[in-house]
The first five atom37 places (N, CA, C, CB, O) and aatype in JSON, in Angstrom:
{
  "aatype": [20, 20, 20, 20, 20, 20, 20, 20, 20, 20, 20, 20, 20, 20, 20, 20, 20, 20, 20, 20, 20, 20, 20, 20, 20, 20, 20, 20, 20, 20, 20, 20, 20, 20, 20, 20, 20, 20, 20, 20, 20, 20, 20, 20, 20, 20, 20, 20, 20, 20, 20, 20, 20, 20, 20, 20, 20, 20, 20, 20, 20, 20, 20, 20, 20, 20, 20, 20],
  "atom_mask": [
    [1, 1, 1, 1, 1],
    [1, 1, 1, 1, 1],
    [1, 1, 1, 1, 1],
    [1, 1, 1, 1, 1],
    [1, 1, 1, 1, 1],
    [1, 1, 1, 1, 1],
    [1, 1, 1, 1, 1],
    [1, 1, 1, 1, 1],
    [1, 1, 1, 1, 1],
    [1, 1, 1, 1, 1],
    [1, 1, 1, 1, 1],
    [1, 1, 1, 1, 1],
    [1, 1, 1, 1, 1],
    [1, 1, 1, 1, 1],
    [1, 1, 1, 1, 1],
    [1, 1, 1, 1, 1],
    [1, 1, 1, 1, 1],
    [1, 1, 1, 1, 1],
    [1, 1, 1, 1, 1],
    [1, 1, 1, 1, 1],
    [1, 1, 1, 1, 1],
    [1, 1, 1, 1, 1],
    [1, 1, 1, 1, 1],
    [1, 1, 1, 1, 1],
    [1, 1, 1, 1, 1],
    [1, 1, 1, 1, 1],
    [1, 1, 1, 1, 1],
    [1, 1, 1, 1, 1],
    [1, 1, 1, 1, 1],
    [1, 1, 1, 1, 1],
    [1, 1, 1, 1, 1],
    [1, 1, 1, 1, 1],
    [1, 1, 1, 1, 1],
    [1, 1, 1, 1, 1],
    [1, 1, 1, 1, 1],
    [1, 1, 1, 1, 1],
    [1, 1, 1, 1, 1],
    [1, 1, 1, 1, 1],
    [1, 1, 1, 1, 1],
    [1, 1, 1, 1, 1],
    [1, 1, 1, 1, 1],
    [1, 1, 1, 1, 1],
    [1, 1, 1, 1, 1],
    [1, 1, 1, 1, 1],
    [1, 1, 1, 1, 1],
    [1, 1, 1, 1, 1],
    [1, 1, 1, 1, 1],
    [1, 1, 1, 1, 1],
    [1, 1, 1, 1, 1],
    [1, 1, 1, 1, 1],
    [1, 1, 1, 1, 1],
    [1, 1, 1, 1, 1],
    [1, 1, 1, 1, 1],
    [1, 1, 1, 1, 1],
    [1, 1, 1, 1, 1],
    [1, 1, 1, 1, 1],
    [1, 1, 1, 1, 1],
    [1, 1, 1, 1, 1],
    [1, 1, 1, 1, 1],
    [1, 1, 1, 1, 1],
    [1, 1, 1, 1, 1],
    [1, 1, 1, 1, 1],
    [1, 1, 1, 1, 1],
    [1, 1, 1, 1, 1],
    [1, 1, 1, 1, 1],
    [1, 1, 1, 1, 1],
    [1, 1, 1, 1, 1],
    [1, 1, 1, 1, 1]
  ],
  "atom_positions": [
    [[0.84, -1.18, 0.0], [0.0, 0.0, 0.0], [0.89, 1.25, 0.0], [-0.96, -0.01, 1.22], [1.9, 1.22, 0.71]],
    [[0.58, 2.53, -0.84], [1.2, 3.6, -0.84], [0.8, 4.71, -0.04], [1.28, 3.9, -1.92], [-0.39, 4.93, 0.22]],
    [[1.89, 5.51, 0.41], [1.44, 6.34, 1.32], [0.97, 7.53, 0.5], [2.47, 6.63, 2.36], [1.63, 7.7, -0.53]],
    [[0.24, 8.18, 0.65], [-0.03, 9.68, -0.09], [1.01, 10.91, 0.97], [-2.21, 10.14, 0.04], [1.37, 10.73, 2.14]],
    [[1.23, 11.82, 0.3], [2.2, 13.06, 1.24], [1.3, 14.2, 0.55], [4.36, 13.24, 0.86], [1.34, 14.57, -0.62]],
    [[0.32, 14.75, 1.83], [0.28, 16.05, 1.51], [0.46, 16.73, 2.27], [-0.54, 16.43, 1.06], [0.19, 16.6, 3.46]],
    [[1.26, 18.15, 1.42], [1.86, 19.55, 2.14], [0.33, 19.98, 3.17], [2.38, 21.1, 0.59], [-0.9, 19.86, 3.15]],
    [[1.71, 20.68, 4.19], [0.37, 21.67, 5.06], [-0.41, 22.49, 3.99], [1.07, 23.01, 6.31], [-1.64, 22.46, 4.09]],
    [[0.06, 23.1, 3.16], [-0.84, 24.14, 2.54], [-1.41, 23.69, 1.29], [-0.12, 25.43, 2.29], [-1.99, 24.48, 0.54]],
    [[-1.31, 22.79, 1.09], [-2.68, 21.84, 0.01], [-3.06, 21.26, 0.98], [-2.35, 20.59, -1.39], [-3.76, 20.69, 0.15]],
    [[-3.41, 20.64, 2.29], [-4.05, 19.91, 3.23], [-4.97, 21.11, 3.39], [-3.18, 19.28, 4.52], [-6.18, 20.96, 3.2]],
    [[-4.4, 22.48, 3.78], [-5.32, 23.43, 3.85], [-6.61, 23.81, 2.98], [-4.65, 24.28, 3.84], [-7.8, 23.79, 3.26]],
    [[-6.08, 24.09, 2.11], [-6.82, 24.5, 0.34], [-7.64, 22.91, 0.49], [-5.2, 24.67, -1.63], [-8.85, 23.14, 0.39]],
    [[-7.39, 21.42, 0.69], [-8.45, 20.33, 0.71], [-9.93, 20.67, 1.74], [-7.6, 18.91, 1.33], [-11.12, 20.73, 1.4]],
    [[-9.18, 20.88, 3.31], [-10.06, 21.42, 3.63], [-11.01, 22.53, 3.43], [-9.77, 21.42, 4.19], [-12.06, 22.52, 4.07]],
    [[-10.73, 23.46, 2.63], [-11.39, 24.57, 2.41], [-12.54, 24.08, 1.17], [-10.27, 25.81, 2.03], [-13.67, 24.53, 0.99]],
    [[-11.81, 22.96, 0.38], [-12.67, 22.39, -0.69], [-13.8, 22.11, -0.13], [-12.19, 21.23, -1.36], [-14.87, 22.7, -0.27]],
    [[-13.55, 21.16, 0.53], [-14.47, 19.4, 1.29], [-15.53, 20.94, 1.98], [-13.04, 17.66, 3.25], [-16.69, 20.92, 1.59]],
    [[-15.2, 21.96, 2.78], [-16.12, 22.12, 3.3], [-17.08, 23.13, 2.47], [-15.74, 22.4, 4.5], [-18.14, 23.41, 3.03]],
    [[-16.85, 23.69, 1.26], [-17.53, 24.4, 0.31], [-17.93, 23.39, -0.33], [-16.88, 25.4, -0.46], [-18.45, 24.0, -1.26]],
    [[-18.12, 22.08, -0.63], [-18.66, 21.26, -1.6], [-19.03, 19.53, -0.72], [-17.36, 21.25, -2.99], [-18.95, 18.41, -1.22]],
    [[-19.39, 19.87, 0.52], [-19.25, 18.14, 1.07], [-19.77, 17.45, 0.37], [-19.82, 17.65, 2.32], [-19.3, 16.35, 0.65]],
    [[-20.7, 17.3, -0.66], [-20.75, 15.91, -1.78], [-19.54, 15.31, -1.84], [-21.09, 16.22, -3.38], [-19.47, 14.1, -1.66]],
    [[-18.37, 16.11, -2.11], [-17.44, 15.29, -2.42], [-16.42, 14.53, -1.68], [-16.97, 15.81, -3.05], [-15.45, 13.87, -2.06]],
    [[-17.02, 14.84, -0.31], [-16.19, 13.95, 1.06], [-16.29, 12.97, 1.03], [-16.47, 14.03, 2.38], [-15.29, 12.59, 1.63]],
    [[-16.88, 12.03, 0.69], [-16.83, 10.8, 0.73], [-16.15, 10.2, -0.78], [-18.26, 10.36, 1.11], [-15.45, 9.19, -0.85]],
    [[-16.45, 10.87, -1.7], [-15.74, 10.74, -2.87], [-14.33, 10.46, -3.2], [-15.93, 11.64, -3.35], [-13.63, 9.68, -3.84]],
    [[-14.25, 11.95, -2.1], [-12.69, 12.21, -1.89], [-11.9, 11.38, -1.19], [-12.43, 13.35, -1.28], [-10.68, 11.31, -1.34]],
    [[-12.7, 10.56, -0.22], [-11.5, 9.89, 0.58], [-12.04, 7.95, -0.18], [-11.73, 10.28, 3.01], [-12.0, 6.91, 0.49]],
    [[-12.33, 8.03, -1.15], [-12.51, 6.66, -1.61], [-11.61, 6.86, -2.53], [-13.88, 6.1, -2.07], [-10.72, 6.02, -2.61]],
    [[-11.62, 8.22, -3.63], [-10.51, 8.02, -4.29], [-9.39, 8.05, -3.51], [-10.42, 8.82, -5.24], [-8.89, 6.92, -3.58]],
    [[-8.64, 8.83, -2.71], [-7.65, 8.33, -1.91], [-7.11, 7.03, -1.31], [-7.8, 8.85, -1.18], [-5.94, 6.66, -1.26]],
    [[-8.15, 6.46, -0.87], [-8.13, 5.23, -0.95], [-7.3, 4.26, -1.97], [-9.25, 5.08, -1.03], [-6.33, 3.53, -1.76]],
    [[-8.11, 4.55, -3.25], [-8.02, 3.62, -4.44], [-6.63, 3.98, -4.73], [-9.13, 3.84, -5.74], [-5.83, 3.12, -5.07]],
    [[-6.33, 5.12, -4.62], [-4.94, 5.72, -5.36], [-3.85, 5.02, -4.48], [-4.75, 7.63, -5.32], [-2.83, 4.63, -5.04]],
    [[-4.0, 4.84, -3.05], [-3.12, 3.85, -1.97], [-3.19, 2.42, -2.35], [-3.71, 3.91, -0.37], [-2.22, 1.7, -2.15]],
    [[-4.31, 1.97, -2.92], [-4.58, 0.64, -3.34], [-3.48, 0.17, -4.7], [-6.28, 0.64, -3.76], [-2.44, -0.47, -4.59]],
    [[-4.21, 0.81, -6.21], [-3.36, 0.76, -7.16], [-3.75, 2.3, -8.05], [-3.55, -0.76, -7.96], [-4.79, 2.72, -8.54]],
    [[-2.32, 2.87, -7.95], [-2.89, 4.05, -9.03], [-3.02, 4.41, -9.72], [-2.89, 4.68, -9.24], [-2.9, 5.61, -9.96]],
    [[-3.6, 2.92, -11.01], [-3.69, 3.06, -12.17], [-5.08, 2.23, -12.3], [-2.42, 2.66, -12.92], [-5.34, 1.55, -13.29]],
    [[-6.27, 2.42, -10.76], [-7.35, 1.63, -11.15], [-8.27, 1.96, -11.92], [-7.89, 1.29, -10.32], [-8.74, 3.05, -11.63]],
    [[-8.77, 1.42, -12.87], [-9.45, 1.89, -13.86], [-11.13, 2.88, -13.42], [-9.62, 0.47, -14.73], [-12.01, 3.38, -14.12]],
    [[-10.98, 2.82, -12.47], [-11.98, 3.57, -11.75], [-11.69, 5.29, -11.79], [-11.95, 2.96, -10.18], [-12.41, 6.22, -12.16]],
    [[-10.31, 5.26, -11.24], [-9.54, 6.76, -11.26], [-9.51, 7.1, -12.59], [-7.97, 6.84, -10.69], [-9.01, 8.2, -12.83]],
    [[-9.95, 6.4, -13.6], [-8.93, 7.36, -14.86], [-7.61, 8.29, -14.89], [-9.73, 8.36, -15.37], [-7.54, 9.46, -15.27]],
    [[-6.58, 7.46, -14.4], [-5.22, 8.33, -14.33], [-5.15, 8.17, -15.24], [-4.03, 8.19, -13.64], [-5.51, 7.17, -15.87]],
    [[-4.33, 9.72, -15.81], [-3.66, 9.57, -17.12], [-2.67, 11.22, -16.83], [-5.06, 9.46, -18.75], [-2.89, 12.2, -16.13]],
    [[-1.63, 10.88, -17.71], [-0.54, 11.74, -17.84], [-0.96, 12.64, -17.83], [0.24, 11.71, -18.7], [-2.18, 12.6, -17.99]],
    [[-0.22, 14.29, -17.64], [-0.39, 15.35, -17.97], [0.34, 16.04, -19.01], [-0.38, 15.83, -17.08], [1.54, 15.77, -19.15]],
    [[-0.28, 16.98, -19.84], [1.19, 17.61, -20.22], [1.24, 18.8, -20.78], [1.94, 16.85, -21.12], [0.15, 19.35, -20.76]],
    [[2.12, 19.44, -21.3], [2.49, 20.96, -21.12], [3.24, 20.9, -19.68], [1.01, 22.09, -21.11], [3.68, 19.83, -19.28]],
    [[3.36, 22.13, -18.89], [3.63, 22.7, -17.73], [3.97, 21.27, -16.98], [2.37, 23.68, -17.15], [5.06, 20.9, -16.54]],
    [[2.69, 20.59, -16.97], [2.59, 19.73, -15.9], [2.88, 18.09, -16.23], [1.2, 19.96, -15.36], [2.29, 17.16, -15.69]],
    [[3.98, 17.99, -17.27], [4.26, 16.92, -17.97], [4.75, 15.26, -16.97], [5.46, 17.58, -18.93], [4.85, 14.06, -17.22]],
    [[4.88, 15.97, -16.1], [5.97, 15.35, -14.92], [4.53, 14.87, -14.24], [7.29, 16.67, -13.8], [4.65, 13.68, -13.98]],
    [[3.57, 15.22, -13.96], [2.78, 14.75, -13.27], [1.43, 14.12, -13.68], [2.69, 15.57, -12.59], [1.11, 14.33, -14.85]],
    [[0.48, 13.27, -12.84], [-0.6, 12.37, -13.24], [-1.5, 12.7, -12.47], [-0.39, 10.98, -13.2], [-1.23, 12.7, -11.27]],
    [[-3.22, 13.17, -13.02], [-4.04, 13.37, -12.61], [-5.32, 12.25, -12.79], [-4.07, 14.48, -12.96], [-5.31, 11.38, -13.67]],
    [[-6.37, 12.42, -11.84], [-7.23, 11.24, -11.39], [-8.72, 11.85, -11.46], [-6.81, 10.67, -9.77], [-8.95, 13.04, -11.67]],
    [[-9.39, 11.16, -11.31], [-10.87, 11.75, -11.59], [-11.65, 11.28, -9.85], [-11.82, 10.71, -13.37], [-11.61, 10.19, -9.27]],
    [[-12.28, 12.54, -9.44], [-12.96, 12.57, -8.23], [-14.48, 12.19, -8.48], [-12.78, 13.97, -7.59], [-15.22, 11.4, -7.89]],
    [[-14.72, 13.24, -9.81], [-16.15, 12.86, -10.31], [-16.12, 13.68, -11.56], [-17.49, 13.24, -9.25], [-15.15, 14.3, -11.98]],
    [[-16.73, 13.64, -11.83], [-16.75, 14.53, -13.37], [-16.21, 15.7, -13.01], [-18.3, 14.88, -14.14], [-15.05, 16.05, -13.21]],
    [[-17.01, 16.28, -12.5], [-16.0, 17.9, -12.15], [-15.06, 17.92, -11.21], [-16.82, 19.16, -11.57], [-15.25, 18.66, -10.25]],
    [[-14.43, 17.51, -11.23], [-13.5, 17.43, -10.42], [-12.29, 16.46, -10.6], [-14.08, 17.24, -9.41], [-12.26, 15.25, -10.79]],
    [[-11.14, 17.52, -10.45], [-9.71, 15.43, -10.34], [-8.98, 16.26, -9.76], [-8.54, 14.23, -12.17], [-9.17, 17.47, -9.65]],
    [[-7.76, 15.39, -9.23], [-6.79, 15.4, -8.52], [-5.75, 15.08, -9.27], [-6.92, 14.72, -7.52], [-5.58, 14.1, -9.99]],
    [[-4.95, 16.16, -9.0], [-3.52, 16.62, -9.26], [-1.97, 15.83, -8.86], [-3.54, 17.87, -8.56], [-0.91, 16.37, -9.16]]
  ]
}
C-alpha cells in the first residue's frame, strides 16, 4: 500500500474544498483510498499530464473534479 504526502498548505486548500462542496467527502477519501490501493485503477482514470505539468498524473474525483 502507498502512502499519499500532503503539504500543510494543500491539506489546507483540501479542507477549504471538502467544506464548500461536502458531496465530495466521501468521494474524496474513496478516491484516496483507491490511489493507496493501485494508481492506475481503472476507476480513477489516471492519465498523464502535459504541457507545464508533464511530470505529473491526474485522477478523476467525479466529473467535475480530479486530482492533481
Amino acid at each position: 500500500m502507498r502512502t499519499l504526502i500532503i503539504s500543510k498548505r494543500v491539506e489546507g486548500k483540501l479542507i477549504d474544498f471538502v467544506n464548500k462542496h461536502p458531496s465530495t467527502k466521501k468521494k474524496f477519501h474513496r478516491v484516496t483510498s483507491l490511489l493507496r490501493q493501485n494508481i492506475f485503477d481503472p476507476i480513477l482514470r489516471t492519465h498523464k499530464l502535459s504541457g507545464k505539468l508533464k511530470s505529473f498524473y491526474a485522477c478523476s474525483i467525479d466529473y467535475d473534479y480530479r486530482l492533481v
